[in-house]
Steps between C-alpha positions, in 0.01 A plus 500: 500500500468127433209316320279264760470163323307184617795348728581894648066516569493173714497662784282780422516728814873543499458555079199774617766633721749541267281644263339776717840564561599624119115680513601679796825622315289537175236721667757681732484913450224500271129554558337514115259249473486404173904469521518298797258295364642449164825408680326300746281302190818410336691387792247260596398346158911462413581332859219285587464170328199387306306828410321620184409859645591712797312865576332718596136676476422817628140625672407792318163598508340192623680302318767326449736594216856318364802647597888399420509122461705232310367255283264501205225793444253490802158599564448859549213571741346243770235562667515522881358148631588327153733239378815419795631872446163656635383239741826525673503853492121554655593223724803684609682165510736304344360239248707160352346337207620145454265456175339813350259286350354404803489872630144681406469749301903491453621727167709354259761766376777255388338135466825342595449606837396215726549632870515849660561699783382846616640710809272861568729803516366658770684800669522551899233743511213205341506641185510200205728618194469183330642159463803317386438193277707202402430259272626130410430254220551242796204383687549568865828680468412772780453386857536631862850598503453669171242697636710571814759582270290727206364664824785658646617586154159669405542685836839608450346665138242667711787603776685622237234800383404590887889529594 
């Protein structure tokens, strides 16, 4: 497995590629959730450049609750519809952050966080499981081909439980 640094992310699709690649071999025979998505959690935050926190939160009950992650100590519950993590989740679409300050209502769990991203797990039958969430300390460090990118991985997670 190699390590994506700035000069191997310049072209981002081909580094997504590569990197769904090793999640597809990660994932491959296994169907635990909260294994694949450990796995998953530490693959991304120890290849992709720039991040503070990469993981995942779980709907349970109404809400959504943090699962296996990487990073420092996160916030336990959001509600649905609050902070990035919910809104994208009721939304059922991906959100990118550029500045967290400017995003209402947005919860502070590690205050060096400046920009986010959040991709809905959501399996084939409609059914939302959660979301996967990556942060950065760097102001608009997600854009569209990271959420091209975080998209197919989050549906290879989900992929990986229905198989």
């Amino acid at each position: 497995m190699f390590r994506m640094d700035e000069t191997d992310f310049a072209d981002k699709q081909a580094a997504y590629r590569a990197l769904d690649a090793q999640a597809g071999a990660l994932l491959a025979g296994e169907s635990d959730p909260v294994a694949n998505a450990a796995n998953l959690a530490a693959l991304i935050f120890h290849q992709l450049p720039g991040l503070n926190w990469a993981g995942f939160y779980f709907l349970k009950e109404g809400e959504l609750v943090v699962g296996p992650f990487q990073g420092r100590p996160a916030c336990v519950r959001i509600a649905m519809g609050r902070g990035v993590c919910g809104s994208a989740a009721a939304g059922r679409k991906t959100i990118v952050v550029d500045d967290v300050d400017d995003f209402p209502g947005h919860i502070p769990c590690d205050a060096a966080s400046r920009s986010e991203i959040v991709i809905p797990l959501i399996r084939s039958d409609g059914v939302l499981l959660g979301v996967l969430d990556l942060d950065s300390p760097h102001r608009a460090r997600f854009d569209a081909d990271d959420a091209s990118g975080l998209e197919c991985l989050a549906g290879r997670y989900v992929g990986s439980l229905e198989d």
